[in-house]
Residue frames as a rotation matrix with the C-alpha (Angstrom) as fourth column:
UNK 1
0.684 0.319 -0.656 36.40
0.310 -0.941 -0.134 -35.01
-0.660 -0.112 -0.743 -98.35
UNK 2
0.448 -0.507 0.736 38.27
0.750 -0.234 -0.618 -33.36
0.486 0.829 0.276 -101.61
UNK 3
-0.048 -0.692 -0.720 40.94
0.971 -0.201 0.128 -31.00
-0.233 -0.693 0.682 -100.60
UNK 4
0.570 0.258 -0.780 40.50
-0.155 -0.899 -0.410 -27.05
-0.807 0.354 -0.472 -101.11
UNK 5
0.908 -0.103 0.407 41.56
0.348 -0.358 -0.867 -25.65
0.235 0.928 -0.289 -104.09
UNK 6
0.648 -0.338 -0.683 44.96
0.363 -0.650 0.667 -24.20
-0.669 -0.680 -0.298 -103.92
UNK 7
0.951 0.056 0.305 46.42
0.303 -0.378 -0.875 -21.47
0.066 0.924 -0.377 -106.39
UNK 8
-0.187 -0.922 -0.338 49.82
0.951 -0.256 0.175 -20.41
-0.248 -0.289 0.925 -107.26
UNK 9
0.858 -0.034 -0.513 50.95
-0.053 -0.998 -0.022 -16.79
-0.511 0.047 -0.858 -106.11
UNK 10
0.112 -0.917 0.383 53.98
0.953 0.208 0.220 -15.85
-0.281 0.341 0.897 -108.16
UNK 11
0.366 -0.290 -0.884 55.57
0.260 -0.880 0.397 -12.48
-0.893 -0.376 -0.247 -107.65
UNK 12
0.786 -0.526 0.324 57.17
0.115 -0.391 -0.913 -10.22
0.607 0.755 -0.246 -110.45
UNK 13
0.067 -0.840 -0.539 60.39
0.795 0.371 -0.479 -9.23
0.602 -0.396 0.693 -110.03
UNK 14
-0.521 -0.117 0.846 59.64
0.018 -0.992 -0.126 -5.89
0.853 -0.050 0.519 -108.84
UNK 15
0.501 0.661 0.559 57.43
-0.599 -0.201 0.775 -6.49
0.624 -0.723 0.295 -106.23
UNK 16
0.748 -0.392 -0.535 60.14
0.458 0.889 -0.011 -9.18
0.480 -0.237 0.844 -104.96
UNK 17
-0.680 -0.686 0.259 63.31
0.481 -0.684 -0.549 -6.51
0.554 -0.248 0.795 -104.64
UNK 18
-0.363 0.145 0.920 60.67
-0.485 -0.873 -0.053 -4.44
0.796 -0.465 0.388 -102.88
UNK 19
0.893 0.446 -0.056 59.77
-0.216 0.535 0.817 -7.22
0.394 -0.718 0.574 -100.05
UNK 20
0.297 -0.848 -0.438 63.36
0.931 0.360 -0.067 -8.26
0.215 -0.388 0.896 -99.29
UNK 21
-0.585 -0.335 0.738 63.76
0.097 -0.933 -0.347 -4.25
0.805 -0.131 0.579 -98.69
UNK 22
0.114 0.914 -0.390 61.22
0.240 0.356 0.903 -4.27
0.964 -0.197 -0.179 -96.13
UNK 23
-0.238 -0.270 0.933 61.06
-0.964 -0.049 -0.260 -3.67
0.116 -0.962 -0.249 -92.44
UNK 24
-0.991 -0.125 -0.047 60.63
-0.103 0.937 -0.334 -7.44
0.086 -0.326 -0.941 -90.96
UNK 25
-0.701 0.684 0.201 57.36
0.376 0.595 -0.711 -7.12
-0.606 -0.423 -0.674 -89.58
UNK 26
0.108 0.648 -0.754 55.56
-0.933 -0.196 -0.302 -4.76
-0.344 0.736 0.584 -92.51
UNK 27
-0.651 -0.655 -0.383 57.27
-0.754 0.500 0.427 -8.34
-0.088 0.567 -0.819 -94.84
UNK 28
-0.965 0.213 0.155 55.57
0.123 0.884 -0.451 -10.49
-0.233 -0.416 -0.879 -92.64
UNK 29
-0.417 0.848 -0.328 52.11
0.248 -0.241 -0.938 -8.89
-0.874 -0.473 -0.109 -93.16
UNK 30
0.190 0.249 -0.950 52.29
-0.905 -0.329 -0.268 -8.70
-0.380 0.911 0.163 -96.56
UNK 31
-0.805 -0.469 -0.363 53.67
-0.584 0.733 0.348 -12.18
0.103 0.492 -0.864 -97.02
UNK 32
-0.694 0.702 0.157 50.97
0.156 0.360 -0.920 -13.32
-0.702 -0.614 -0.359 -94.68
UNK 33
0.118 0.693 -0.711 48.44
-0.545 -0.553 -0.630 -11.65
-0.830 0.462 0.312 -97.37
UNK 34
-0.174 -0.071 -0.982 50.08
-0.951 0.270 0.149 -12.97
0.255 0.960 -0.115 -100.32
UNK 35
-0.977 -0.110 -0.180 49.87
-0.095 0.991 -0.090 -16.71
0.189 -0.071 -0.979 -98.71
UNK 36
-0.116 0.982 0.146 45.98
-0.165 0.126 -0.978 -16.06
-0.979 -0.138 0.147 -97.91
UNK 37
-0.109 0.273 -0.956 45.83
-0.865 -0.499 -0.044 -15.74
-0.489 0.822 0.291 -101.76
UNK 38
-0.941 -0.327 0.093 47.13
-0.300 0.928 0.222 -19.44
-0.158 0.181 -0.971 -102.37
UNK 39
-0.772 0.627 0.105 43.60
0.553 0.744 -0.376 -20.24
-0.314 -0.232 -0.921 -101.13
UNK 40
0.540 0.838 0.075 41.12
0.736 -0.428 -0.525 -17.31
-0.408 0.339 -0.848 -102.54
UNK 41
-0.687 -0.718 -0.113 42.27
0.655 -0.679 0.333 -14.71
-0.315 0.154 0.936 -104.73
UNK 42
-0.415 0.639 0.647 39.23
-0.356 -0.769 0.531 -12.92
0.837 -0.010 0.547 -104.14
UNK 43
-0.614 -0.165 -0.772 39.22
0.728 0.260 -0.634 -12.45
0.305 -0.952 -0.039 -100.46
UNK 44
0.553 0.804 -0.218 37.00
0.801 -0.441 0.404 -10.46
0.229 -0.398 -0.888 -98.49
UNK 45
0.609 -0.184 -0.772 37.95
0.141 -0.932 0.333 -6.87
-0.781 -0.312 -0.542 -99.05
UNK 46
-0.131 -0.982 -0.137 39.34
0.298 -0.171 0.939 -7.04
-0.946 0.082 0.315 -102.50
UNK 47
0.477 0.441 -0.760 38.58
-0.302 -0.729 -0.614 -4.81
-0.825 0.523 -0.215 -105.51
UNK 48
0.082 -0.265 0.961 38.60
0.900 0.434 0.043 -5.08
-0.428 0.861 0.274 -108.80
UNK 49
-0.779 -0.512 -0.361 40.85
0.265 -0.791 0.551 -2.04
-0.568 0.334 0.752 -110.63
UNK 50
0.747 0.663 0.053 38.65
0.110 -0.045 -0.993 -0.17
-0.656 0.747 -0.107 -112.64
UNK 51
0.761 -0.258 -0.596 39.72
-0.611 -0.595 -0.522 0.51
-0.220 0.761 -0.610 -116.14
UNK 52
-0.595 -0.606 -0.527 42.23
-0.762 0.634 0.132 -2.74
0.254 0.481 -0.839 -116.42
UNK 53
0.313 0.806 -0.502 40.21
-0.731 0.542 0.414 -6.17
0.606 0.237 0.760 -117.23
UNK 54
0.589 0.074 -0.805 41.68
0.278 0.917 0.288 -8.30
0.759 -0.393 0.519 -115.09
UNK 55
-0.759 -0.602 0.247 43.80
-0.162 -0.193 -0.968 -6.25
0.630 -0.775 0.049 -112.12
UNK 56
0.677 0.677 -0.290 42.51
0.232 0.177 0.956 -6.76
0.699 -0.714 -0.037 -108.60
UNK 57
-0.524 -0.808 0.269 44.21
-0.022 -0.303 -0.953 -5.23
0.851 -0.505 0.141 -105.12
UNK 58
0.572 0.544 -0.615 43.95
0.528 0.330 0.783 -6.09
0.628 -0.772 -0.099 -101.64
UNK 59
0.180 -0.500 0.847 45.15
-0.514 -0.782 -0.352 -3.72
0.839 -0.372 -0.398 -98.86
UNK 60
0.442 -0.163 -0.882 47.37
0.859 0.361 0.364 -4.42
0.259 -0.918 0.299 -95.66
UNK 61
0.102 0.034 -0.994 47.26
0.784 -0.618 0.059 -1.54
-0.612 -0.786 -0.090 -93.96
UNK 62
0.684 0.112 -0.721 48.34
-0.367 -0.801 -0.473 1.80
-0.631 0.588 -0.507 -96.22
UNK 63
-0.733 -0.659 0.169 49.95
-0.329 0.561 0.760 -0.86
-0.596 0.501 -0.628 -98.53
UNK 64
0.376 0.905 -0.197 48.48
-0.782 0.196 -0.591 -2.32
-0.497 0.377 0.782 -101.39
UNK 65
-0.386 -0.282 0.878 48.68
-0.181 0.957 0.228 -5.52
-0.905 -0.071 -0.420 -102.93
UNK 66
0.288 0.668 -0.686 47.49
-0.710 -0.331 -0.621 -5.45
-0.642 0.666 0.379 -106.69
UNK 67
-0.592 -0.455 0.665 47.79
-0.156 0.874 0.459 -8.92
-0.791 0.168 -0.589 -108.85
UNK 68
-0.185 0.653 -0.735 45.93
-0.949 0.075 0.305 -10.46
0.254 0.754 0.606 -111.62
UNK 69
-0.030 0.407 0.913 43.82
-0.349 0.852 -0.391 -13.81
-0.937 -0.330 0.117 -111.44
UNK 70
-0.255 0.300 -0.919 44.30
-0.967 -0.058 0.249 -16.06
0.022 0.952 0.305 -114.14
UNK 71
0.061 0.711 0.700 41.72
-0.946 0.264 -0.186 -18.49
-0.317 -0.652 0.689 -113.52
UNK 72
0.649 -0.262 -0.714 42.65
-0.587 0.424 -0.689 -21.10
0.483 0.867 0.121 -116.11
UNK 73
0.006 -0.997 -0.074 45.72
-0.192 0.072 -0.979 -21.84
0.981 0.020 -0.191 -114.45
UNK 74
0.858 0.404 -0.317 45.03
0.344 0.006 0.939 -21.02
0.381 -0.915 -0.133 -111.30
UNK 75
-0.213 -0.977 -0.026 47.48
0.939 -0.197 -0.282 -18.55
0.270 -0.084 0.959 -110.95
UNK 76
0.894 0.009 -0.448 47.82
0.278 -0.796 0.538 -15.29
-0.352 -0.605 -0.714 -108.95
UNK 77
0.332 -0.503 0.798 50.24
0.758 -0.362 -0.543 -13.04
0.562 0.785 0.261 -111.04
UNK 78
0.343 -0.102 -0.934 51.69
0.662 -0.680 0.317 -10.09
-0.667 -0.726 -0.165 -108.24
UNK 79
0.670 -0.150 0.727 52.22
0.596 -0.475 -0.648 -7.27
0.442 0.867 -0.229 -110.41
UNK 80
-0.124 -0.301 0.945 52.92
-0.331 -0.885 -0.326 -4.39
0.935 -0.354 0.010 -107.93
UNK 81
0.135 -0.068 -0.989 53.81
0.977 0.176 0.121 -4.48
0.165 -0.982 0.090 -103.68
UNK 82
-0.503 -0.155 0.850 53.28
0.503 -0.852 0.142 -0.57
0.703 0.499 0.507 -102.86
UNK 83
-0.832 0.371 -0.411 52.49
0.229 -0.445 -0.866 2.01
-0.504 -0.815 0.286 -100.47
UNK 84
0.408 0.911 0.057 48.73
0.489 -0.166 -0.856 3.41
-0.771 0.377 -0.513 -101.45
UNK 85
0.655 0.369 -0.659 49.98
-0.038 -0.855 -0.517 6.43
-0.754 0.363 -0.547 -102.93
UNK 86
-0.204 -0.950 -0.235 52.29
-0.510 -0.102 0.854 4.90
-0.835 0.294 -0.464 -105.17
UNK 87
-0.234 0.126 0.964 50.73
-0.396 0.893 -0.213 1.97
-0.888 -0.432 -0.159 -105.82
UNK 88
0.188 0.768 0.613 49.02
0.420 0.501 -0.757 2.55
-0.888 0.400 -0.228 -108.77
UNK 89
0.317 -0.424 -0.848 51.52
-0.520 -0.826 0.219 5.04
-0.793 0.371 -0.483 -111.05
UNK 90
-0.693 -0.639 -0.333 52.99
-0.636 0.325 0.700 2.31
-0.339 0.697 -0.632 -113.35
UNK 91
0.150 0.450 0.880 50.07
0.242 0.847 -0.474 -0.44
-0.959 0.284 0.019 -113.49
């Protein structure tokens, strides 16, 4: 049997300084999220940004999660870690 596929996730620095700020258990639920990615970065419930060619964001809870896929590579690119209403001011 051939093993799954598995992809690197690799944070920016900004979304990094803003996990290690965290409560503990929001951290965990977002880390949790980013390690589902390893194995699909296009998971069930994730959208593709309009208006940027290659952004995509998955929500945990009134967080968002917003990353690029760069399939080539197999790389997951975190861009931004953000509450909703924030989330999407710099992209």
């Amino acid at each position: 049997m051939t093993e799954p596929i598995r992809w690197t996730v690799i944070l920016l620095r900004q979304p990094n300084k803003i996990l290690a700020r965290l409560p503990a258990d929001l951290r965990r639920r977002l880390l949790a999220a980013l390690h589902k990615l390893e194995d699909d970065p296009r998971p069930q419930g994730y959208r593709k940004l309009e208006g940027y060619e290659d952004l995509y964001r998955v929500r945990v809870g009134d967080w968002r999660i917003i990353y690029a896929i760069r399939d080539a590579e197999l790389i997951v690119l975190v861009v931004e870690v953000a509450p909703r209403g924030s989330a999407y001011r710099d992209l």
